[in-house]
C-alpha positions as semicolon CSV with decimal commas, in nm:
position;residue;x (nm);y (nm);z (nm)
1;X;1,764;5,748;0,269
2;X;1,513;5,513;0,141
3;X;1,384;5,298;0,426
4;X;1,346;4,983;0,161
5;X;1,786;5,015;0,065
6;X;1,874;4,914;0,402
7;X;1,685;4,559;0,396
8;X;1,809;4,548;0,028
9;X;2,167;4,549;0,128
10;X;2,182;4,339;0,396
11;X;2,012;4,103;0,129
12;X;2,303;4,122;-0,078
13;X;2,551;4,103;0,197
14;X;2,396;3,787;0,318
15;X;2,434;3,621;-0,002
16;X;2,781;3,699;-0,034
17;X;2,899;3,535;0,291
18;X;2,677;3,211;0,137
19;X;2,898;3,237;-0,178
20;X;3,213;3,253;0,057
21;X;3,316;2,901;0,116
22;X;3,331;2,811;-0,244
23;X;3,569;3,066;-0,326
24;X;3,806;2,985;0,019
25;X;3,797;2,640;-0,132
26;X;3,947;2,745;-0,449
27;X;4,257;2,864;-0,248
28;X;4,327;2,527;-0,109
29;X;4,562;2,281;-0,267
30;X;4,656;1,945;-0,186
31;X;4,940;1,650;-0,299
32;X;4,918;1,320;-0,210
33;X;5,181;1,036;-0,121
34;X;5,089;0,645;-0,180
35;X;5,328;0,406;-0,115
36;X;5,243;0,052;-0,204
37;X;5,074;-0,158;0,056
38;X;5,278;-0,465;0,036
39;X;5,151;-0,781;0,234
40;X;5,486;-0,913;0,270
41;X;5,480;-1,297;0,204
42;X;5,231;-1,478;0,319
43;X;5,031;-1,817;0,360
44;X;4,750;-1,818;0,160
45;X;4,706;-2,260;0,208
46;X;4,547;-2,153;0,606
47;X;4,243;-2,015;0,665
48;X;4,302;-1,680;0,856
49;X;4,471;-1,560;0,517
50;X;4,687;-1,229;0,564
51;X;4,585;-0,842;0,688
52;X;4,866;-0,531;0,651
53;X;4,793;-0,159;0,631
54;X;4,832;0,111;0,446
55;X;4,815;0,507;0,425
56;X;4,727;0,787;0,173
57;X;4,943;1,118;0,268
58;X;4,850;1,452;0,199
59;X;4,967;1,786;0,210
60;X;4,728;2,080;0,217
61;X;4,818;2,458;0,144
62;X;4,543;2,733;0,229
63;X;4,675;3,036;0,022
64;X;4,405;3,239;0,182
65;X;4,304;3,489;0,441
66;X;4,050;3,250;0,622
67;X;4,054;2,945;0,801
68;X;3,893;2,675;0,548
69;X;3,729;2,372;0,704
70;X;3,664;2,069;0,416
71;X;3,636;1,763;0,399
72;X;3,909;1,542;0,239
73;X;3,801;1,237;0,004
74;X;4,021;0,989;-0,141
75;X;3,825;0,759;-0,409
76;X;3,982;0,442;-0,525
77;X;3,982;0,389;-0,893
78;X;3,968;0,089;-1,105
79;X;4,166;-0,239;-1,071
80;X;4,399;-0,397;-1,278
81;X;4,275;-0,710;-1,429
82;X;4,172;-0,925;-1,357
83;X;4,053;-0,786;-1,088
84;X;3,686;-0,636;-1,125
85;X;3,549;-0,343;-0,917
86;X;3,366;-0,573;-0,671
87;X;3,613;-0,819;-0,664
88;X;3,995;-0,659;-0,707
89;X;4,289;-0,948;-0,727
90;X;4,609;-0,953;-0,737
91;X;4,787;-1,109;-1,045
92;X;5,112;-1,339;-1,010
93;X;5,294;-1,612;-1,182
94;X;5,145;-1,857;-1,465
95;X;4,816;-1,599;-1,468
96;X;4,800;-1,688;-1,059
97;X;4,520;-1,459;-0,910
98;X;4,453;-1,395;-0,512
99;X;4,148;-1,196;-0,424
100;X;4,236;-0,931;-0,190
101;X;4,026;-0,601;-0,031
102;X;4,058;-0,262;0,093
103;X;3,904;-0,095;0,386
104;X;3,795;0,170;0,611
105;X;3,859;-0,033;0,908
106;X;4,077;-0,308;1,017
107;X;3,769;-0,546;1,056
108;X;3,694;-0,497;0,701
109;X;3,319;-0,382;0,752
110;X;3,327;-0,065;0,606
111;X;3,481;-0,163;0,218
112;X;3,665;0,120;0,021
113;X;3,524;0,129;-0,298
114;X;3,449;0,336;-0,597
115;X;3,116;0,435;-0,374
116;X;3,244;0,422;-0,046
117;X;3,529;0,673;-0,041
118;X;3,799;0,724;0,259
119;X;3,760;1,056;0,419
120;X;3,919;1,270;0,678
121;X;3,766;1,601;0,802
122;X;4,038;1,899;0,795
123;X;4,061;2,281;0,903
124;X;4,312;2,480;0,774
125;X;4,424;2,811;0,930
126;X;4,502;3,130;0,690
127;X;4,862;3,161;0,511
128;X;4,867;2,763;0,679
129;X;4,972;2,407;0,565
130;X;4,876;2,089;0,698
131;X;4,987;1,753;0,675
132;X;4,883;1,389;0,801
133;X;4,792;1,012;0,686
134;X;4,448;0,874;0,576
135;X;4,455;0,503;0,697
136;X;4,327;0,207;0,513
137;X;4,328;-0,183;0,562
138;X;4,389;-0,439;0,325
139;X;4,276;-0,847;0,339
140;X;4,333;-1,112;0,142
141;X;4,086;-1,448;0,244
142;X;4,246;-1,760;0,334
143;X;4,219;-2,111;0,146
144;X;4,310;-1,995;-0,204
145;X;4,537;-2,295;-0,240
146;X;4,568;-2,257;-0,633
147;X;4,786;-1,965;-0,559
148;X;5,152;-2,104;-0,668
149;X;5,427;-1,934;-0,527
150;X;5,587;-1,586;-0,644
151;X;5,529;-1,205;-0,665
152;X;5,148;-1,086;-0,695
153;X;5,067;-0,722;-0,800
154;X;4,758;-0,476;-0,875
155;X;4,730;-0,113;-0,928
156;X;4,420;0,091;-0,922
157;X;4,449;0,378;-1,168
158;X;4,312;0,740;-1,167
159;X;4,213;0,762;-0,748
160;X;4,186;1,046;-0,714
161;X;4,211;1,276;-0,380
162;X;3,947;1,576;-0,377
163;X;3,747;1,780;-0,090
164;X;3,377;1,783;-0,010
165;X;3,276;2,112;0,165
166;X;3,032;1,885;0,387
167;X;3,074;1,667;0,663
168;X;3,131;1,335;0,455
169;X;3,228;1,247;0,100
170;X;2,961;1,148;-0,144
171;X;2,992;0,884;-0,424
172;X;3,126;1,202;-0,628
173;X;3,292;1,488;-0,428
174;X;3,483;1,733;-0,618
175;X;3,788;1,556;-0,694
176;X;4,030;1,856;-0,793
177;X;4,353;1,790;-0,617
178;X;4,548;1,469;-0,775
179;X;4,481;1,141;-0,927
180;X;4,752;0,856;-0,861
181;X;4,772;0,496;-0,888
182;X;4,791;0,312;-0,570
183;X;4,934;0,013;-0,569
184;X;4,958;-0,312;-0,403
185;X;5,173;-0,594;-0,424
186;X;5,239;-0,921;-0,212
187;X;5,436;-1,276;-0,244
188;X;5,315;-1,635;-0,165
189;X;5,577;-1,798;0,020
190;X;5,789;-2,078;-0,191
191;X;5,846;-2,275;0,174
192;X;5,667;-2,603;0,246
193;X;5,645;-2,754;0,565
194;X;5,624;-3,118;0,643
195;X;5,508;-3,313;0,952
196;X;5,456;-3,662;1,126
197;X;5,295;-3,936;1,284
198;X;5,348;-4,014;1,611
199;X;5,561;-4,291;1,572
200;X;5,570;-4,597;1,298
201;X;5,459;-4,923;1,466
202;X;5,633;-5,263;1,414
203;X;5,315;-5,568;1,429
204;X;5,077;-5,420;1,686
205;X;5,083;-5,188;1,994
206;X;5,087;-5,480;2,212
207;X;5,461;-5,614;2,059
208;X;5,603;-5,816;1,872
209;X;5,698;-6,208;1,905
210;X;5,979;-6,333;1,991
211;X;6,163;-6,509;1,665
212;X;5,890;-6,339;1,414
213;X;6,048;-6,255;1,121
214;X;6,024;-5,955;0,853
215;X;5,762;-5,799;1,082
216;X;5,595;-5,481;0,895
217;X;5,416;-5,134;0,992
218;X;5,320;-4,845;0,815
219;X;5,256;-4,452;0,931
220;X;5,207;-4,139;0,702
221;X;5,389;-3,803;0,643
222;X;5,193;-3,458;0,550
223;X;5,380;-3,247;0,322
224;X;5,232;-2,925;0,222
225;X;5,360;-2,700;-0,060
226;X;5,227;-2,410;-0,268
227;X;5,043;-2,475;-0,594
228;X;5,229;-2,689;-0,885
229;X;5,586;-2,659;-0,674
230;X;5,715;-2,972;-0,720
231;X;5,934;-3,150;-0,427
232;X;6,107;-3,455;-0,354
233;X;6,092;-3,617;-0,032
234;X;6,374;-3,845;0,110
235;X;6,412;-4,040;0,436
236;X;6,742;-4,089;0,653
237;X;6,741;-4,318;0,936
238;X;6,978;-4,196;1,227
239;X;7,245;-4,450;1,104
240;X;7,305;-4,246;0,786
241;X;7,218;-4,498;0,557
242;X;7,108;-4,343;0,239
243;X;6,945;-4,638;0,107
244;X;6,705;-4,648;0,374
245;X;6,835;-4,928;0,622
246;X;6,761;-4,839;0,948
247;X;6,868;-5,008;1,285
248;X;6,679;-4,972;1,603
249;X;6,817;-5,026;1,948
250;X;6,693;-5,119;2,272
251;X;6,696;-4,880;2,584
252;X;6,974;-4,875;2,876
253;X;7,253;-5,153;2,847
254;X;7,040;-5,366;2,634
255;X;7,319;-5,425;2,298
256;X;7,063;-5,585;2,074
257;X;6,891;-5,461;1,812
258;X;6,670;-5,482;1,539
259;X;6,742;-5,413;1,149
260;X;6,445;-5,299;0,919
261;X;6,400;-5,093;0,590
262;X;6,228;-4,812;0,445
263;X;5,985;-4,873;0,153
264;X;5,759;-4,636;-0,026
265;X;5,485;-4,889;-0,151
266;X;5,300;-5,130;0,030
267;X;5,425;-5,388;-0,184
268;X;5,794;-5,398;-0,054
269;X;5,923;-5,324;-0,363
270;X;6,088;-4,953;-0,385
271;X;6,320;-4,882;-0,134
272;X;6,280;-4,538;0,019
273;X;6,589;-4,329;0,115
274;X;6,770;-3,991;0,099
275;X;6,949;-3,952;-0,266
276;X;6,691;-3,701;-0,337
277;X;6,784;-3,348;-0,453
278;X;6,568;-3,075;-0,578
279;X;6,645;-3,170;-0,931
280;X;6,540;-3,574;-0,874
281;X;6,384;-3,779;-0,633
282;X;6,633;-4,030;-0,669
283;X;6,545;-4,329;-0,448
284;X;6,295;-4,077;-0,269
285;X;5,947;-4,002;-0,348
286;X;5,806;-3,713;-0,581
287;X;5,550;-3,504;-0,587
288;X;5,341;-3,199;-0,679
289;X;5,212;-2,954;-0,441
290;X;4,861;-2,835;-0,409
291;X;4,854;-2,566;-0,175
292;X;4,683;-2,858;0,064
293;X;4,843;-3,076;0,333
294;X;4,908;-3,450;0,047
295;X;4,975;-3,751;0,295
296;X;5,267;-4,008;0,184
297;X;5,268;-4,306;0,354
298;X;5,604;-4,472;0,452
299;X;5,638;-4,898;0,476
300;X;5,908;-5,060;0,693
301;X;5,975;-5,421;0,745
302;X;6,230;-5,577;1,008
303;X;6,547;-5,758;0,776
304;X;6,694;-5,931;1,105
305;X;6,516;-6,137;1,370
306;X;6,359;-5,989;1,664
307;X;6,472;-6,274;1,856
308;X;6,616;-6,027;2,082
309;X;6,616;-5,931;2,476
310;X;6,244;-5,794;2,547
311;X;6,272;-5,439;2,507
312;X;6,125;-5,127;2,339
313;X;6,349;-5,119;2,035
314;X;6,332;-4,749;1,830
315;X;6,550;-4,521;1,573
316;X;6,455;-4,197;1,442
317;X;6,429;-4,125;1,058
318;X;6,495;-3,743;0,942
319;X;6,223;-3,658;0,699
320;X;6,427;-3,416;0,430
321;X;6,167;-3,243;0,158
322;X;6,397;-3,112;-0,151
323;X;6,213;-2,817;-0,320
């Protein structure tokens, strides 16, 4: 024998186990499942804005005789409008938008984009199959307050799951497996929420006189409501009166008390009370929501003399928002 074939053929063997991997690969197949990541409903009017997460499953098959270590890439692919590829967005009612992003990690630092995709490093036995979850993390920033209430949904066509036979995925790994659309969907709540002053003041902290007669005070209300929902706002003292006629009373066997009435101008002039529905305000007020805390401020004026026992003379008024 030639003392050069022996060099020769280890050559040749050499460069056949380099070759190896690539054809291993090609016995490898892999499905994935995507349910939608759905945020629930939320409060988008706050600051902290809302967080949920989400998974990419897959299912891998080696066919072959050798183990096969890979690694698996998932990259996203590209929003629905309006969403853009730097900025995806969710689209609801009346062309509504809410910005929204997906993730790596649940603090959002490492962003799952086109460039950036999720990976998971695998081995796979011979004759084997292997299952499991790829996590991701979705956000969507507070203080959009022009969101109005309903459904919002986006999809992001062709992602696409592939393997990379290195130890992370590249901007373009061989994406061979499946492409999907993953999408994601969530709802601005329809609720608003309403709140207080401490208390509504007759004359001055100090008290009133004796004898004085159609004494006044003022205090506001917040009421805050998604975008363009429109609400009516009624009052109801704890006598039931509808038309806003309230009467306060004094504190342990004191009988006397004072009479006063609601009013929804500073003027004097339009009584405020509770025959508002959703469909009218009625004798109520009306308004518009923002997505921001709007203030309404509520007049009152004593109708009966406060020539009464000295006392501390109060009545609570139920604050109903129709919506």
């Amino acid at each position: 024998m030639s003392p050069f074939r022996l060099p020769l053929m280890l050559l040749l063997l050499l460069a056949g186990t380099l070759l190896m991997p690539g054809r291993v690969h090609a016995q490898v197949s892999c499905t994935a499942t995507h349910p939608t990541l759905n945020f629930g409903t939320i409060k988008v009017s706050t600051g902290s804005g809302a967080s949920d997460n989400g998974s990419i499953g897959y299912n891998c098959k080696n066919a072959g005789a050798a183990t096969v270590a890979f690694t698996l890439c998932v990259a996203i692919g590209t929003p629905s409008m309006p969403g853009m590829p730097n900025q995806p967005a969710l689209l609801g009612p009346r062309a509504s938008t809410l910005d929204f992003n997906l993730s790596a990690d649940p603090l959002s630092s490492d962003t799952w984009d086109a460039t950036h995709p999720l990976s998971v490093p695998l081995s796979i036995a011979a004759r084997a199959t292997l299952t499991g979850t790829i996590p991701y993390y979705g956000h969507i920033p507070g203080n959009q307050t022009s969101a109005v209430a309903g459904t919002y949904k986006s999809s992001f066509g062709t992602t696409k799951l592939g393997y990379l036979a290195g130890s992370s995925c590249g901007a373009e790994p061989g994406y061979r497996f499946a492409s999907f659309a993953l999408n994601v969907q969530a709802t601005v709540g329809n609720a608003c929420v309403v709140s207080a002053g401490p208390n509504l003041i007759f004359g001055s902290a100090g008290g009133v006189a004796a004898g004085a007669a159609a004494v006044t005070g003022s205090d506001n209300i917040t009421v805050t409501c998604p975008n363009k929902k429109p609400y009516n706002v009624g009052l109801l003292p704890f006598d039931g009166n509808t038309a806003g006629a309230g009467i306060m009373k004094g504190t342990g066997g004191n009988t006397d008390t004072v009479q006063y009435q609601l009013y929804s101008n500073s003027a004097l002039t339009q009584v405020w009370g509770n025959t508002a529905t959703r469909a009218a305000a009625g004798n109520g007020v009306h308004g518009t929501g923002t997505g921001t805390a709007q203030s309404l401020t509520v007049h009152a004026q004593t109708t009966s003399s406060t020539d009464v026992t000295p006392d501390r003379y109060t009545d609570i008024v139920q604050i109903d928002v129709n919506y």
